[in-house]
N, C-alpha and C positions, 0 to 999 in steps of 0.2 A: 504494500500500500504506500510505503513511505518514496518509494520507485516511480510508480504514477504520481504522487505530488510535487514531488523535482522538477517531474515534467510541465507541471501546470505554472510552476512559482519561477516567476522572472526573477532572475541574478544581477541584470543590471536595465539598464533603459531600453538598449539595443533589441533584449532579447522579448520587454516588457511590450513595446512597438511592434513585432511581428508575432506575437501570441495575440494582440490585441486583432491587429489582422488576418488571423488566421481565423478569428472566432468572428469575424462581422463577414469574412469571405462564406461560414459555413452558413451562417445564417440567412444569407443574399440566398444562396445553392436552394437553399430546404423553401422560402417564399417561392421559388423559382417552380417548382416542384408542386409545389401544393396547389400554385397557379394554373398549370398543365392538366391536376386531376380533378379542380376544379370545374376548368373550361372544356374539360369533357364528359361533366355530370357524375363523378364519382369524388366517392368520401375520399381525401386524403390519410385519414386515420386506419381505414380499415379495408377502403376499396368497393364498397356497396355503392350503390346508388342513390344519387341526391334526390327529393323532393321539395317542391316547394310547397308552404306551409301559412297560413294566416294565423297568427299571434296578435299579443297586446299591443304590439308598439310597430304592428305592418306585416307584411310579409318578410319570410323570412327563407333560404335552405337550409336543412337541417337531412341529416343520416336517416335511410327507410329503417337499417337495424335499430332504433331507439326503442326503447333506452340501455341499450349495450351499449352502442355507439351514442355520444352525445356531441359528436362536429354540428357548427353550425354557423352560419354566415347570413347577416344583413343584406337586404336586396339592398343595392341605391339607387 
């Protein structure tokens, strides 16, 4: 355990600067991604198919597997 935190814990600026980057590069990846299974009608979480759904505050998509799956996303 103390191996993988090494890993994580910057030693100096240099290396504090490309972990930082490394973590908004992963996170750009995964939006990018969620986008795709989005704009194809499927859950990113689990891969089922989106429906759309009328709630309190508008419509909305939300996962068909619910409540196993609980993705859901704002129309706008």
């Amino acid at each position: 355990m103390i191996r993988k935190l090494e890993t994580v814990i910057a030693k100096n600026k240099q290396q504090q600067k490309e972990i930082k980057k490394r973590h908004v590069q992963t996170i750009q990846t995964n939006r990018k991604q969620e986008d795709r299974y989005i704009q194809q009608n499927r859950c990113p979480k689990c891969g089922s198919a989106l429906v759309i759904k009328n709630g309190k505050y508008g419509k909305f998509k939300c996962c068909s597997t619910y409540p196993k799956c609980r993705f859901t996303q704002k129309i706008r």
